[in-house]
KEVEXZA-798923 format. One line per 3 residues: number of its first residue (from 0); their letters; for each residue x, y, z of N, C-alpha, C. Coordinates in nm, 4 decimals. Layout:
% KEVEXZA-798923
NUM = a = X/Y/Z/X/Y/Z/X/Y/Z  ...
//
This chain:
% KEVEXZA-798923
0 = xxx = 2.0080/4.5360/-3.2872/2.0350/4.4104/-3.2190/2.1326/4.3309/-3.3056  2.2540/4.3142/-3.2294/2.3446/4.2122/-3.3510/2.3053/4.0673/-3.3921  2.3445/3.9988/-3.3775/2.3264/3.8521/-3.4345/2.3530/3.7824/-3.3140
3 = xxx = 2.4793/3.8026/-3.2531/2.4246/3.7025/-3.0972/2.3233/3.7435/-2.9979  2.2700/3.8671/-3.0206/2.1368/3.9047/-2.9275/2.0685/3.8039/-3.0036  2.0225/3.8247/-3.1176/1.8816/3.7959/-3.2173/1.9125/3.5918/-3.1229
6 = xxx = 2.0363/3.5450/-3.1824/2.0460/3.3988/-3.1705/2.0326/3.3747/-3.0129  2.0870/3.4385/-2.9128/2.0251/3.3931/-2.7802/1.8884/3.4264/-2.7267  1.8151/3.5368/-2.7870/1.6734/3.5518/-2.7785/1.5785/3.4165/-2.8267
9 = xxx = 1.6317/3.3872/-2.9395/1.5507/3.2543/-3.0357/1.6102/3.1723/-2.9188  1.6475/3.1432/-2.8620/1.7069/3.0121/-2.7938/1.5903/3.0254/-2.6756  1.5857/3.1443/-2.5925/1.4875/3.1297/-2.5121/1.3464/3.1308/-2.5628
12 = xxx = 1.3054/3.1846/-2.6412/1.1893/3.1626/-2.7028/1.1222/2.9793/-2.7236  1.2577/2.9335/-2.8069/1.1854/2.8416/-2.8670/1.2798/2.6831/-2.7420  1.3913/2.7058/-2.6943/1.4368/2.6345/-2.5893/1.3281/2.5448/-2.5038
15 = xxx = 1.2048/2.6351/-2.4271/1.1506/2.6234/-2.3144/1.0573/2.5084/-2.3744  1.0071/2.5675/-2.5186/0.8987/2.4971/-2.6038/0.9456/2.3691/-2.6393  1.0423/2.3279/-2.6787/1.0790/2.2366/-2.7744/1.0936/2.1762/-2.6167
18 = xxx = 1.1400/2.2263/-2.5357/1.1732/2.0890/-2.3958/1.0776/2.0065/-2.3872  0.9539/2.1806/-2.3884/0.7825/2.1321/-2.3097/0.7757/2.0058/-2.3778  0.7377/2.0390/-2.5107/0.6925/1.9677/-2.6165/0.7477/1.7687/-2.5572
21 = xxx = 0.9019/1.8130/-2.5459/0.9779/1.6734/-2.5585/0.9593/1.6061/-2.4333  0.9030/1.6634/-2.2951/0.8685/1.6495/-2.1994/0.7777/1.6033/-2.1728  0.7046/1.6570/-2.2038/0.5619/1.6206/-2.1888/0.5240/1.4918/-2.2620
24 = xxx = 0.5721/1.4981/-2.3955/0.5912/1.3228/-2.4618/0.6291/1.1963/-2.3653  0.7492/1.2193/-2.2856/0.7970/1.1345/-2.2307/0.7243/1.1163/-2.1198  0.6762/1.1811/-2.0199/0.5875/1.1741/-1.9731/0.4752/1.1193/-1.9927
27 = xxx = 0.4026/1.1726/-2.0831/0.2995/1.1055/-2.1712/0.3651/0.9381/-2.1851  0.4775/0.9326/-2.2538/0.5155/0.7931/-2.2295/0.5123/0.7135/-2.1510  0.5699/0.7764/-2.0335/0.6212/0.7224/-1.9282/0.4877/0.6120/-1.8968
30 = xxx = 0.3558/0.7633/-1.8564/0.2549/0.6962/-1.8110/0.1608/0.5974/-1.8569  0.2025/0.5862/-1.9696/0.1028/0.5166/-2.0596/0.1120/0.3729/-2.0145  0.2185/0.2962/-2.0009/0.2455/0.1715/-1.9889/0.2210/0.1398/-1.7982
33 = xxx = 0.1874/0.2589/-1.7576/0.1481/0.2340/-1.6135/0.0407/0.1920/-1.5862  -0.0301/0.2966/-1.6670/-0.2317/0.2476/-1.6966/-0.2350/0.1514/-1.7567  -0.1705/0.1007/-1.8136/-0.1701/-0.0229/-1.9221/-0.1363/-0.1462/-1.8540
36 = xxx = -0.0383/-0.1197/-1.7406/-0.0039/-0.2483/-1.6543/-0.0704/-0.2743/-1.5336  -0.1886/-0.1994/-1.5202/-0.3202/-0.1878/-1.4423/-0.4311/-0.3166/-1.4964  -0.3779/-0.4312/-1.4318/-0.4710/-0.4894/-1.4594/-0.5871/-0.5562/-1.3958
39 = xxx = -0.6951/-0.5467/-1.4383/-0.8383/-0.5612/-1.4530/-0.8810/-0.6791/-1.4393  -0.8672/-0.7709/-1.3365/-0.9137/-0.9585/-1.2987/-1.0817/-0.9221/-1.3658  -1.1343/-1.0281/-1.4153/-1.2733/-1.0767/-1.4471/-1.3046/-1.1852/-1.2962
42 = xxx = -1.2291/-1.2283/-1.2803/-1.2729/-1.3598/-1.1640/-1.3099/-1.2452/-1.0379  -1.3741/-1.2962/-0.9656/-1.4606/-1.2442/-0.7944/-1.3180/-1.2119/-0.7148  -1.3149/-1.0825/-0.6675/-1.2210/-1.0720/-0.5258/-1.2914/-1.1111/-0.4100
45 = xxx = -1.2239/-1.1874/-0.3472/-1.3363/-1.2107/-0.2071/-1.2772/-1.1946/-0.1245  -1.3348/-1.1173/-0.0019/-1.3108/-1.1139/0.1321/-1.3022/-1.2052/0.2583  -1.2260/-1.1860/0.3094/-1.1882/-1.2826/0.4673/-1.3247/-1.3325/0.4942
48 = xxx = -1.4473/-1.3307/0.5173/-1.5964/-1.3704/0.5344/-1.6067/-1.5008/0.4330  -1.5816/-1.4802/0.3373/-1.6397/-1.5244/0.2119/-1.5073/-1.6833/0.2039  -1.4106/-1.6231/0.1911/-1.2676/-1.7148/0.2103/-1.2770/-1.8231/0.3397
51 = xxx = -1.3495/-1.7659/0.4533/-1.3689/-1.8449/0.6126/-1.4851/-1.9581/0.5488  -1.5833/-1.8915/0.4643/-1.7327/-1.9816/0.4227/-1.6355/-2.1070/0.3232  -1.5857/-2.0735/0.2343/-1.4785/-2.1604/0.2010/-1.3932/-2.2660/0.2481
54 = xxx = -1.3429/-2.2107/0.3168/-1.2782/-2.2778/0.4675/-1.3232/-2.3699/0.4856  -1.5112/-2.3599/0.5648/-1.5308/-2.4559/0.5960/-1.5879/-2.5973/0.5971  -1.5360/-2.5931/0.4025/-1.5685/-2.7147/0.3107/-1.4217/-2.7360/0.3022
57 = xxx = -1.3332/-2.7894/0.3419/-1.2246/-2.7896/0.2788/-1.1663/-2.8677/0.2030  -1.2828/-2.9862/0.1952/-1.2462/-3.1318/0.1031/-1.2943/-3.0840/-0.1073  -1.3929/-2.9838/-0.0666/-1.4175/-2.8953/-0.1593/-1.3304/-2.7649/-0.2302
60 = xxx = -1.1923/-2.7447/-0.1363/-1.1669/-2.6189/-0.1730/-1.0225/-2.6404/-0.1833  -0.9501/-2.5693/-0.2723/-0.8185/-2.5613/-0.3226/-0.7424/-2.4455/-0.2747  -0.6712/-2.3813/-0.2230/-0.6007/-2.2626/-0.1959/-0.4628/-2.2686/-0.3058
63 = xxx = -0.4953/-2.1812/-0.3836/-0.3186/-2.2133/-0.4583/-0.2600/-2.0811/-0.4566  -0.1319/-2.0892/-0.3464/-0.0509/-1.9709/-0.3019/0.0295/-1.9356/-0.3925  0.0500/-1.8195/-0.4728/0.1373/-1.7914/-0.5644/0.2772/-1.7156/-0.5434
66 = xxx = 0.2652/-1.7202/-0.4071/0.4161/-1.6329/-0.3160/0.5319/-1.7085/-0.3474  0.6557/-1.6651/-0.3266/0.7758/-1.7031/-0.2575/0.7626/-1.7792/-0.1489  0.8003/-1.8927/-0.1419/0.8201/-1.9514/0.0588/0.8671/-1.8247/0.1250
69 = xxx = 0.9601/-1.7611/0.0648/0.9817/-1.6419/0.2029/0.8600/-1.5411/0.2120  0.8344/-1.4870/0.0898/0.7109/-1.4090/0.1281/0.6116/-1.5016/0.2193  0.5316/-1.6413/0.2621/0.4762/-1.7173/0.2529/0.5328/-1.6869/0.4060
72 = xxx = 0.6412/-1.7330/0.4849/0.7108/-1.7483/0.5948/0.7387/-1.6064/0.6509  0.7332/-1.4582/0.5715/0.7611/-1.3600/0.6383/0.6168/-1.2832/0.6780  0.5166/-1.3262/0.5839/0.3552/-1.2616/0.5973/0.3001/-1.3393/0.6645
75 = xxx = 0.2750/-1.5087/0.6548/0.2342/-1.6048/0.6902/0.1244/-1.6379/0.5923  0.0932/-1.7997/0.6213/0.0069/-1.8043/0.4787/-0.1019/-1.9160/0.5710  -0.2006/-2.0426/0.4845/-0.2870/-2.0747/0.4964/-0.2335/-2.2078/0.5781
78 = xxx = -0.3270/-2.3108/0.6282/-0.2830/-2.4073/0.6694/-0.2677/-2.5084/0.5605  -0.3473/-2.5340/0.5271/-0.3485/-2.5922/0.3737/-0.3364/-2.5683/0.2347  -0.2496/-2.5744/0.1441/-0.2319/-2.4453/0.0345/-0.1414/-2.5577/-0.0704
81 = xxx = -0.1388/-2.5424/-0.1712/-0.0805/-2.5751/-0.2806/0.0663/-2.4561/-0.3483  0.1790/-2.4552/-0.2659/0.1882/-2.3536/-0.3315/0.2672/-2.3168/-0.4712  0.2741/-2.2840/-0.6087/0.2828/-2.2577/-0.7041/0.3106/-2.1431/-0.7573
84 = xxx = 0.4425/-2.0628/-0.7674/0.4623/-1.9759/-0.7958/0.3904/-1.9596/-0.9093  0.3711/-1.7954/-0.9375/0.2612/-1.7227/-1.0177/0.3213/-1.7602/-1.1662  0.4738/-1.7283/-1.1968/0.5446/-1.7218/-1.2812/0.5505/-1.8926/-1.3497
87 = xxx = 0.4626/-1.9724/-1.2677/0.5287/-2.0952/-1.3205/0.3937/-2.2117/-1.3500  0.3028/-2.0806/-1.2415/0.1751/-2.1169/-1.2617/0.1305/-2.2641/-1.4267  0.1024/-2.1064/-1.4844/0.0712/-2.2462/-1.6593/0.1858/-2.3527/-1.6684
90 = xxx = 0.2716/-2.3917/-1.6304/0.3295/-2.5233/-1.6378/0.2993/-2.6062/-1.5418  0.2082/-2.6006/-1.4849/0.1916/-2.6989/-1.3745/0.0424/-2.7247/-1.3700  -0.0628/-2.6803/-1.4328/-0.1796/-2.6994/-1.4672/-0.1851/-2.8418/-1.4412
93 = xxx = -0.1477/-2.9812/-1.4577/-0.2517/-3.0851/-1.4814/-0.1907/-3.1400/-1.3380  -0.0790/-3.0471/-1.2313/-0.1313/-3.1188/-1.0962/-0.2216/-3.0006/-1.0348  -0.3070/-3.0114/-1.0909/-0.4369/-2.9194/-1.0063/-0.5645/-2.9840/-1.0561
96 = xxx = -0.6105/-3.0027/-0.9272/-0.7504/-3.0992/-0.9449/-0.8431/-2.9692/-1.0402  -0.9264/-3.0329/-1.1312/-1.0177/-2.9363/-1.1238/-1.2146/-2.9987/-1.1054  -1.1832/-3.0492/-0.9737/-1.2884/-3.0891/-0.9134/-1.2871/-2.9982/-0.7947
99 = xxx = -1.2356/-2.9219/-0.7767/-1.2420/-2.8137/-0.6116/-1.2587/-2.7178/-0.6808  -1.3005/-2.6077/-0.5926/-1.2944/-2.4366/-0.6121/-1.1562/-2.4144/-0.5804  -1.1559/-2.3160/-0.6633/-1.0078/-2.2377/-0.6004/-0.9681/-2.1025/-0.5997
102 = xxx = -0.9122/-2.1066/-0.5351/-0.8858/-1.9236/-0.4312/-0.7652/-1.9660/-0.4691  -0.7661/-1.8263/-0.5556/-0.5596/-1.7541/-0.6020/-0.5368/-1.6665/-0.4417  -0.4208/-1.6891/-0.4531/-0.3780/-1.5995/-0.3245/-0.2315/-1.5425/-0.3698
105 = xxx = -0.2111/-1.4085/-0.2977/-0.0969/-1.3439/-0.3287/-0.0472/-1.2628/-0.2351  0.0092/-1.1756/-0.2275/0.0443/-1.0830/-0.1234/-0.0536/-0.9425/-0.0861  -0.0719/-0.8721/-0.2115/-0.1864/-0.7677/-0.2247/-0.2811/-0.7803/-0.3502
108 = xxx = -0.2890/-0.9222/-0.3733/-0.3944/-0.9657/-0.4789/-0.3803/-0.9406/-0.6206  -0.2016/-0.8804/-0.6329/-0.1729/-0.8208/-0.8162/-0.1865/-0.9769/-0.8682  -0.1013/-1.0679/-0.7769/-0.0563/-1.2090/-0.8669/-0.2043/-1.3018/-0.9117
111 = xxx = -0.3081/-1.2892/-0.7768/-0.3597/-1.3868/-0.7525/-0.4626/-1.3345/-0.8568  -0.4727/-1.2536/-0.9194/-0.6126/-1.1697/-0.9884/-0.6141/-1.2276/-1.1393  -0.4528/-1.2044/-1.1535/-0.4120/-1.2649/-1.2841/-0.4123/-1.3944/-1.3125
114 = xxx = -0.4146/-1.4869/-1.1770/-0.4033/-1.6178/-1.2020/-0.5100/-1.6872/-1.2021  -0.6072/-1.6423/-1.1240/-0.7235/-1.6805/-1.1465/-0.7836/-1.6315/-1.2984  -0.7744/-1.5767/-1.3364/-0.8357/-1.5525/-1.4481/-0.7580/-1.6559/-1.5543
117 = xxx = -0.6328/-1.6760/-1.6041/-0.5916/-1.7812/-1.6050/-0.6537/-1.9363/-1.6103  -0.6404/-1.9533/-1.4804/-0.7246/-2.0593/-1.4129/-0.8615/-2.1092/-1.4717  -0.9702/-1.9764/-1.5056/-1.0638/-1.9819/-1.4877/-1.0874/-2.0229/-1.6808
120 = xxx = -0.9940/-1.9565/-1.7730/-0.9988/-1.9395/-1.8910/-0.9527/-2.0793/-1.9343  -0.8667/-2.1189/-1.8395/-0.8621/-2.3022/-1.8702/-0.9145/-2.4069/-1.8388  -1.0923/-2.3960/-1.7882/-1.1805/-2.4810/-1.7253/-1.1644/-2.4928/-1.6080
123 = xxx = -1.0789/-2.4067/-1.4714/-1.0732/-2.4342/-1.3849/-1.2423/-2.3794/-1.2895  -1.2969/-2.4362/-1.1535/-1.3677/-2.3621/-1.1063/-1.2988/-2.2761/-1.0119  -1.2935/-2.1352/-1.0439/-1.2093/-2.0430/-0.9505/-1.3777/-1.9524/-0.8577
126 = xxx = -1.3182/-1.9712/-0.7652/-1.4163/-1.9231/-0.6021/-1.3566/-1.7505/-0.6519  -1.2710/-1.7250/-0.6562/-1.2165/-1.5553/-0.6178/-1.0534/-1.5953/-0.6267  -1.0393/-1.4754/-0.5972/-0.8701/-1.4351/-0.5516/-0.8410/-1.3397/-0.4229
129 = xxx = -0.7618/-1.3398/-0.3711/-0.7386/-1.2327/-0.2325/-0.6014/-1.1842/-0.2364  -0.5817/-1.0909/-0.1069/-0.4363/-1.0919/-0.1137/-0.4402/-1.1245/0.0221  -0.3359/-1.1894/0.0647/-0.3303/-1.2782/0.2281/-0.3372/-1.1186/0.3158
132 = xxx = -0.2699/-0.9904/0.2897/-0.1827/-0.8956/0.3413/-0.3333/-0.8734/0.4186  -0.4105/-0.8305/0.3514/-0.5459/-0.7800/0.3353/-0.6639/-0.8676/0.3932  -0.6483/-0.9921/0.3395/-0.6999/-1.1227/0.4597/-0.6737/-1.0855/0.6176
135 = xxx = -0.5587/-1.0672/0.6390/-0.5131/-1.0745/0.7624/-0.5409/-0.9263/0.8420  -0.6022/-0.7825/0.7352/-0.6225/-0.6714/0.7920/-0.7547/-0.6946/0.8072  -0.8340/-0.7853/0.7727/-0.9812/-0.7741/0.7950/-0.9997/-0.8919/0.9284
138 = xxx = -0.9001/-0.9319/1.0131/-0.9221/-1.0193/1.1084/-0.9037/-1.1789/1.0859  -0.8434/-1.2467/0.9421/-0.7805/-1.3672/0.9309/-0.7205/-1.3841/0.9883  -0.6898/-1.5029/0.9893/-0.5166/-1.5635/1.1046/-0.4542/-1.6331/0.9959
141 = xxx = -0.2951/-1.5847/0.9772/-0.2509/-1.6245/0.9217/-0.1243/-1.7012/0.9962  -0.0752/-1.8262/0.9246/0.0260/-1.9046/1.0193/0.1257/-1.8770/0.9474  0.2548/-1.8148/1.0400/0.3773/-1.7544/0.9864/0.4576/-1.9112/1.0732
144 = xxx = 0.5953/-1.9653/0.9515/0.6402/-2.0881/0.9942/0.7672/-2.0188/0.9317  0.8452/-2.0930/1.0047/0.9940/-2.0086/0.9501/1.0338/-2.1514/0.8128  1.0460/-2.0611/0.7047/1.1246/-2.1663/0.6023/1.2106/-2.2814/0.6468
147 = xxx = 1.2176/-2.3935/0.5951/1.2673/-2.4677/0.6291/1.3918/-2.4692/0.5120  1.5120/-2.5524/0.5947/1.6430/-2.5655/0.5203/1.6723/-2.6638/0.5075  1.8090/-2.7070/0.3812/1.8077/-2.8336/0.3589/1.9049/-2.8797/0.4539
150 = xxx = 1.9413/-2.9755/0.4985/2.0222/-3.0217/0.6390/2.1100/-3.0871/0.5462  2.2753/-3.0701/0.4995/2.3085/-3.1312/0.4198/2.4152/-3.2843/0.4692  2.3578/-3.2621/0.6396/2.4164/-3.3917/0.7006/2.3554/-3.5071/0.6828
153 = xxx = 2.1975/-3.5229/0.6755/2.1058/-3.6076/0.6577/2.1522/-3.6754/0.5630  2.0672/-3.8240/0.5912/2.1121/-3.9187/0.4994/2.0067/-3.9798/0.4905  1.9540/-4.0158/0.3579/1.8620/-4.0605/0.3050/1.8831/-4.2446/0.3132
156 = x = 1.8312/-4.2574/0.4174/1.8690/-4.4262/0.4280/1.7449/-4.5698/0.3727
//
């Protein structure tokens, strides 16, 4: 066997391995920060039943929507709601009563899980969290309102 047999034999031998090896790391990488960005609310998820019993104290109860107005206007959202993006949430803490319960709300409950816990870690009383999407598959009614725009003819008189 000459020397470029011997050197392209070693290439397949050890080629496939060294990929596996480097493959499988990254992979391994990849996934790690997936399970890791899996996060785990401590506060109550509650269901459309539980959210309606809520409801119907409402001088008692806080809804704080953590959507986009468009998400808010394309899903539809609550009649009464505070809404507070998720991202901006902790700066806005001292306009939130914390004499009510309050229900985080979100789209599929990633935002609202996190915020309540949040919430709850800063003396708030948090009821649960939901996601509206999921509210509305268990028989909620949700009120879809088309965003409103700024009219830049108006005049502030």
């Amino acid at each position: 066997m000459n020397a470029l047999s011997k050197l392209l034999l070693l290439m397949f031998v050890i080629a496939p391995t060294a990929f596996g090896a480097t493959h499988g790391s990254a992979d391994q990488a990849a996934a790690a920060p997936a399970a890791s960005e899996q996060y785990k609310p401590k506060a109550p998820q509650i269901n459309r039943a539980k959210l309606d019993e809520l409801l119907a104290k409402p001088d008692q109860l806080l809804i704080i929507d953590l959507r986009r107005p468009d998400e808010i206007a394309s899903v539809g959202g609550f009649q009464v709601y505070l809404n507070i993006q998720a991202t901006e949430l902790e700066n806005h803490l001292a306009f939130i009563p914390k004499d009510r319960s309050i229900v985080t709300v979100s789209n599929h409950a990633g935002r609202s899980g996190k915020s309540a816990d949040l919430l709850a870690g800063k003396g708030f009383k948090v009821a649960g969290w939901l996601g509206a999407k999921y509210y509305e598959e268990e028989g909620g009614k949700l009120i879809k309102t088309a965003p409103s725009t700024p009219n830049p003819q108006a005049s502030i008189q």
